[in-house]
Every structure is written in structure tokens, then in C-alpha cells.
C-alpha positions in Angstrom: -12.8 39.4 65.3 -11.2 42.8 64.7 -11.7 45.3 68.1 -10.2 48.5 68.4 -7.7 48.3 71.1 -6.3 51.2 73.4 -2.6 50.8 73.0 0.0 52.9 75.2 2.0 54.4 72.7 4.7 56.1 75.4 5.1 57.4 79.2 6.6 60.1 81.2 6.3 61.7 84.7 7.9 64.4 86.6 8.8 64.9 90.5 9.7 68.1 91.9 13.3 68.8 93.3 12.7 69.2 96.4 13.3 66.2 98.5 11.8 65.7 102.1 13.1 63.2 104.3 11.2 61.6 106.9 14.2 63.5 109.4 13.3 66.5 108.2 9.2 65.9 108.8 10.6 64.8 112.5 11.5 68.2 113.0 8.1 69.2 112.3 6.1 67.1 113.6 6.2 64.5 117.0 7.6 61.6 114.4 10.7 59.6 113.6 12.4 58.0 110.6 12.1 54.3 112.2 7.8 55.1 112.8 7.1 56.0 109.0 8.8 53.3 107.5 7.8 50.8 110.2 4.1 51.5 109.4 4.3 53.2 105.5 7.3 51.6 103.9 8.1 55.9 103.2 11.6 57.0 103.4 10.9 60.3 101.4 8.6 62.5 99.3 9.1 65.3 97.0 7.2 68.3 97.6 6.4 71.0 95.0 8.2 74.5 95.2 6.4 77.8 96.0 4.8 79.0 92.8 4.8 75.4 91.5 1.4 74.1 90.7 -0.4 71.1 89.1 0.1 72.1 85.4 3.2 72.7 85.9 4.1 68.9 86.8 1.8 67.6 84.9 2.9 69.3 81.7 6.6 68.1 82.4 5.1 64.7 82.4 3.1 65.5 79.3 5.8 66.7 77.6 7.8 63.4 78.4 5.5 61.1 77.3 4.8 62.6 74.4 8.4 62.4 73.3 8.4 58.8 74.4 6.0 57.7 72.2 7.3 59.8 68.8 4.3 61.8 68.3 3.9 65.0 67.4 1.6 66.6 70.4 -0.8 68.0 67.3 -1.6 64.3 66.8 -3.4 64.5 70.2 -7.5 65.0 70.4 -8.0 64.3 73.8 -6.4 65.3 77.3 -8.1 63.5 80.4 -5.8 64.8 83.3 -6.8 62.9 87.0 -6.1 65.6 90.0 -7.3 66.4 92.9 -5.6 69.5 93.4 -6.6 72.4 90.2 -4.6 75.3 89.4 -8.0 76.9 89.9 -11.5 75.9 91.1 -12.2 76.3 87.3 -11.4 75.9 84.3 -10.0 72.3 84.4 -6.0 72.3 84.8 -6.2 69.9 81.7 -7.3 73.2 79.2 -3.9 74.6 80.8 -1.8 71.8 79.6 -3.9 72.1 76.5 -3.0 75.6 75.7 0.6 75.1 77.0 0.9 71.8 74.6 0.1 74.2 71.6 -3.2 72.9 71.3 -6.4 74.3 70.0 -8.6 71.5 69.5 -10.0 68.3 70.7 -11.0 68.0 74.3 -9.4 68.3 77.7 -11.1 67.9 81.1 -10.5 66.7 84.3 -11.0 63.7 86.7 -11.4 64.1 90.1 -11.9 60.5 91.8 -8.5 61.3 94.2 -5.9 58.7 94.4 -8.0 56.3 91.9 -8.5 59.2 89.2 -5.4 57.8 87.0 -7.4 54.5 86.6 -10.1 55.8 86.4 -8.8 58.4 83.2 -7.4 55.6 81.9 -10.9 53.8 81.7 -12.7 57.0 80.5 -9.8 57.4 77.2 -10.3 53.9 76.5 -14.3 54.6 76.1 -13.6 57.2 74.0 -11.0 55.2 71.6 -13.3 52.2 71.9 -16.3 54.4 70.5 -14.0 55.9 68.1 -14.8 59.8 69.2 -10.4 60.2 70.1 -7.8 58.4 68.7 -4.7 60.0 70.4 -5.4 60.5 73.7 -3.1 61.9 76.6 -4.0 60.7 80.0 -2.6 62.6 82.9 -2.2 62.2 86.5 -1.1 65.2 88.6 -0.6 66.4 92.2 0.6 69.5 94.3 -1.2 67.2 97.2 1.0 69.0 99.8 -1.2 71.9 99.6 -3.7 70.0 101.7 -2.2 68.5 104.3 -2.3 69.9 108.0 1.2 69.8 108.9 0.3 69.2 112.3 -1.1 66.1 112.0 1.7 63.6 112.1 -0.9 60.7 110.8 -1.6 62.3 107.5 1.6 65.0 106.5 3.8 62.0 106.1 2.2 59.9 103.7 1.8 62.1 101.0 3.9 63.9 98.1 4.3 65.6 95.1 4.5 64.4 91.2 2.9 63.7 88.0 2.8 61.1 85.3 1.4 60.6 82.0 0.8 58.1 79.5 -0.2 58.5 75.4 -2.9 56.3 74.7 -3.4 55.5 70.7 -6.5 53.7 69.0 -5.5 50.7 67.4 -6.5 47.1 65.8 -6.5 44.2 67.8 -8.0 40.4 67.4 -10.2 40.6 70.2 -8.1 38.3 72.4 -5.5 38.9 75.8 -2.6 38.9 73.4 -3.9 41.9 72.0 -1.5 44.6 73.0 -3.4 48.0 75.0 -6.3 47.7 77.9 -7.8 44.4 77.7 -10.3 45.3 80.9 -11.3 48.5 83.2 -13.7 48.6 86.5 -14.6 51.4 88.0 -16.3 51.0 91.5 -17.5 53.6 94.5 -19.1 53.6 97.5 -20.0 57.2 99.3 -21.0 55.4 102.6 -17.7 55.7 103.8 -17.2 59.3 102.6 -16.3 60.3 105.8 -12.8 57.8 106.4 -11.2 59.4 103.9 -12.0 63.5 103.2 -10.7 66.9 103.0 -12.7 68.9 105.3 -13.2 72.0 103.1 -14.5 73.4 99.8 -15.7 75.6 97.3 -19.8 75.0 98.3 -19.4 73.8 101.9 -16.5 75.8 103.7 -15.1 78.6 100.6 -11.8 76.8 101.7 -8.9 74.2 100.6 -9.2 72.2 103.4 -6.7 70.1 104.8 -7.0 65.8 104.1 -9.0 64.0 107.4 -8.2 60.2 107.4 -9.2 57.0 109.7 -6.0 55.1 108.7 -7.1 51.7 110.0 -10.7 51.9 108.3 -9.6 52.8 105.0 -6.6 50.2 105.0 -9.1 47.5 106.0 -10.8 48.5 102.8 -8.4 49.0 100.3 -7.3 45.3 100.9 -10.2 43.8 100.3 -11.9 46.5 97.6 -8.3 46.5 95.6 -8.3 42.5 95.7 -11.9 42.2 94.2 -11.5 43.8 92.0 -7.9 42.9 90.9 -10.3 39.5 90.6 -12.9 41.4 88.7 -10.3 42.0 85.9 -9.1 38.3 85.7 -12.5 37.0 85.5 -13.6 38.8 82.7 -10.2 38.6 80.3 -10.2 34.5 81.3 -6.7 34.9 82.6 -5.1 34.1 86.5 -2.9 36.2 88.8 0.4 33.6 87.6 -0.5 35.2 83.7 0.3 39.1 85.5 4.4 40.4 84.6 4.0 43.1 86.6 1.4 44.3 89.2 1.8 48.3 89.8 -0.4 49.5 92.3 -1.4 52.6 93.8 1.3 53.6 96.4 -0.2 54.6 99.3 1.3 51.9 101.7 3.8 49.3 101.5 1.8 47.1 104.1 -1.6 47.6 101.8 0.8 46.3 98.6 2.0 43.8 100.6 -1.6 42.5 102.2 -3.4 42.8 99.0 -0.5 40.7 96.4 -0.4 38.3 99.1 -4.4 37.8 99.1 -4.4 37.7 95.0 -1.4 35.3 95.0 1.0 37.5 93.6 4.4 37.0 94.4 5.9 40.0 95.8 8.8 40.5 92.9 6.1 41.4 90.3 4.8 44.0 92.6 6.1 47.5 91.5 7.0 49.6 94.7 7.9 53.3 94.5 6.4 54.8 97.7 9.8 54.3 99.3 10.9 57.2 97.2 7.5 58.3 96.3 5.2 58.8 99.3 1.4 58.8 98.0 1.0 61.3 95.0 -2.6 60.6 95.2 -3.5 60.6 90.7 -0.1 60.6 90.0 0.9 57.4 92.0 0.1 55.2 89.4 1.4 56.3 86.4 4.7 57.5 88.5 5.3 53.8 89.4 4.6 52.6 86.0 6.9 55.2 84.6 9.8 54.3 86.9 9.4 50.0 85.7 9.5 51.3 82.0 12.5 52.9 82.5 14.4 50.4 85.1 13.8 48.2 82.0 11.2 45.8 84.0 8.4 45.9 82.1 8.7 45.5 78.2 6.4 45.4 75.4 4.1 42.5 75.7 4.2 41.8 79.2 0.6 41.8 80.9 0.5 44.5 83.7 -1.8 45.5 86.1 -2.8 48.6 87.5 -4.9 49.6 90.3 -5.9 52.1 93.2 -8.6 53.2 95.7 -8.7 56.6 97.0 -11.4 59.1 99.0 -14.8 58.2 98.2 -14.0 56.0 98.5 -13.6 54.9 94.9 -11.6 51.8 93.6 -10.8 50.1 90.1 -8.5 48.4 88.2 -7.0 48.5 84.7 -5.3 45.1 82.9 -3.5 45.9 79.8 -0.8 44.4 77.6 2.2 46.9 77.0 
């Protein structure tokens, strides 16, 4: 049976210049080099310049994703771009990227489900291409998530950094089965009981503020392990295939011991996990697609390989993406 497939047609991401070590945050803060990576895997972030905002990353990324998949960027109805952190309050940061792209029609919105909004972009493009209202559609993820953080609080201001990442997402014909290349399966899941582990304590209707991010580390890691797990499991169950049939598993990288807990409770062996928050720290929307970026280019994951791609962020909110590449 013929199905109209999402295929990934190209990716790209971008991460500011500006390097910060986890010596330099000791500086700052009451912290040390040896208690991040002991308890984050984090050795360094990159943290967006003064003047540099969320379009401006995520049109870099844009940009190279586009050129990685051959298009011409007129080819493109749709921009779905995941962020947490807007230029503005409104209009969408997508409509910048839309106007700096050269475009002037189609759609372009944004997503704002924090560090899950990539996958859960990536699930909202594939319902459009399924239902045949876009056919070329670029999916962004994009953060200046420095701009929230107290700088204070050792607990939160070294887990976090700066980046984008994109991916171009084309409609095409597929047989209906897992060797079909594009997104086989999407879940989307959220649960606002537990709002309050995760939050930034500020906004446009409550405080007229940013805010700065408020976390309960051990709660929400508790969670992500066993929320990112079901549904890792979700995915598997409803394509038929088993966590030895996964390539490459590229999560979202907020922690190296959350990676760790949840491919050893799926049965994944750790050399098919893709690990950037070394490098990376979490960039929130943009941790995904940075990670898958960096395996496409290392030459790890190639065209037919089945990869998996999950996250869970403030919400909290949690899914999961299985495609062939």
C-alpha cells in the first residue's frame, strides 16, 4: 500500500563562538570542573554573543540544511521552528527566518514545548505532509537559553547552552512498511502535574518578566528515565520492530547519566547512543537536532539506518520520533 512518507531530505545546525568552560563557570559560581562532569557528563557550552538572538542561530542552521539537502529555499511551504526563547513575545521568530529565507508564502510558526519542542515540530510537519497541506517543510530547533538562567544558581547555569539545528523534511512515496525511508512513528505526551519541577519563574501574563529557569534536579531526572523509556517503547510497539533493529539512538542531551539510565533500561547498547552534551550542554529545542547533525557529519549515521529520536523537557512534556534516514 502506497503512504506518503516524511523523508529528511538534509540537516544543518549552528553553535555560537563563544566557548565556556566549566573553569570559567567556576569563577562564577561556587563549582568545579571535576562536580559538572561527575554529575552532567558537561565539559563545555557555547553561549550566544550580545546582540545574538534565536533567529539568528537558527537561520544559520536553516541556511545549512537547506544547502544539505539541494533545494532551493523557494521550494519550502512550511517553517515549524521549536524555541523557547523568541526574538520577541510576538510575532513567532519562525516569520523572521521566513522573511530572512526570502520567503513570502507558506506558513511559519512556532513550538514552544521546551527541550521536547524539536520532536515535537518534527511530529507536527509530519501531520501536515501526511495530510498533504506542505510538502517541503523546514523544521527548526533554536535557543539563546542563556538568557534565562540565574547565574547564581550553580544547579541550573551549568547545564545549559546555546545552538540551533535544523532539518528539511520532504513529502514522499513510501510502501507503508519500516523499510520505508522518513518517520515511520511520532508520540507526543504531557503531564502539567509536575509543572512546578521544571519552570521559569516569570512571564508575559504572570510576572511582565523573562524569568530565570527553577529546576528540582532529582525529580525531573527520576522522570525523564522512565517517561523517555515508555515511550522509546511506545515507538517500537507500534512500527513492530525491537530496540536491537535501532542504528543510532540520539537523545535529548540534557545529562549523560539520564542517557546512560534510560539506553540501559530500553536495552540499547551504549555505542548507538549519540552523545554531544560533552561539547554541547543542554540547548533545550535545539539539543536534538544538534546531536543528530553532528552523527551525520562524523559519518555515523547513513541513509537507511533506523534512528531514534527523543526528549522530555518542562511541562513536563515527552515524545519520541523513529524514522529511517
Amino acid at each position: 500500500m502506497s503512504v506518503i512518507r516524511s523523508v529528511v531530505m538534509g540537516c544543518g545546525s549552528y553553535l555560537p563562538e563563544r566557548r565556556v568552560t566549566n573553569d570559567d563557570l567556576a569563577k562564577m559560581v561556587d563549582t568545579t570542573d571535576e562536580w559538572i562532569v561527575e554529575r552532567t557528563g558537561i565539559h563545555e557550552r557555547h553561549i550566544a554573543a550580545e546582540g545574538e538572538l534565536t533567529s539568528h542561530l537558527a537561520l544559520k542552521a536553516a541556511r545549512a540544511a537547506i544547502a544539505d539537502a539541494k533545494i532551493d529555499a523557494q521550494e519550502i511551504d512550511m517553517i515549524v521552528l521549536a524555541t523557547t526563547t523568541a526574538d520577541n513575545t510576538f510575532p513567532a521568530t519562525a516569520v523572521t527566518v521566513q522573511a530572512e529565507l526570502g520567503l513570502h508564502h507558506g506558513a511559519a510558526f512556532d513550538v514552544q514545548a521546551v527541550c521536547s519542542g524539536f520532536v515535537y515540530a518534527l511530529s507536527i510537519a509530519d501531520t501536515f505532509i501526511r495530510c498533504g497541506q506542505a510538502k517541503t517543510v523546514l523544521v527548526i530547533g533554536a535557543e539563546t537559553f542563556s538568557r534565562l538562567l540565574d547565574w547564581t544558581d550553580r544547579t541550573t547555569c551549568v547545564l545549559f547552552g546555546d545552538g540551533a539545528g535544523a532539518v528539511v523534511l520532504r513529502a514522499a512515496e513510501g510502501e507503508g512498511t519500516t523499510a520505508d525511508r522518513g518517520i515511520l512513528t511520532s508520540h507526543l505526551h504531557s503531564d502539567g502535574r509536575y509543572k512546578e519541577k521544571l519552570y521559569v519563574d516569570g512571564g508575559p501574563s504572570s510576572t511582565g518578566t523573562v524569568g530565570h529557569v527553577r529546576m528540582e534536579g532529582r525529580e525531573v531526572f527520576r522522570h525523564a528515565v522512565i517517561n523517555i523509556s515508555d515511550t522509546i517503547n511506545e515507538a517500537l510497539e507500534a512500527t513492530g520492530l525491537k530496540a536491537a533493529d535501532i542504528d543510532w539512538f540520539v537523545p535529548h542531551q540534557a545529562n549523560k547519566r539520564i542517557l546512560d539510565g534510560t539506553a540501559k533500561r530500553i536495552g540499547l547498547p551504549p555505542e548507538k547512543v549519540v552523545i554531544t552534551v560533552g561539547q554541547h550542554g543542554n540547548t533545550s529545542a535545539a539539543s536534538v537536532p544538534l546531536a543528530l547533525d553532528t552523527a551525520v557529519r562524523d559519518g555515523r549515521i547513513k541513509r537507511g539506518d533506523l534512528v531514534l529520536l527523543e526528549a522530555m523537557g518542562g511541562g513536563f512534556t515527552w515524545g519520541s520520533v523513529l524514522l529511517r534516514w
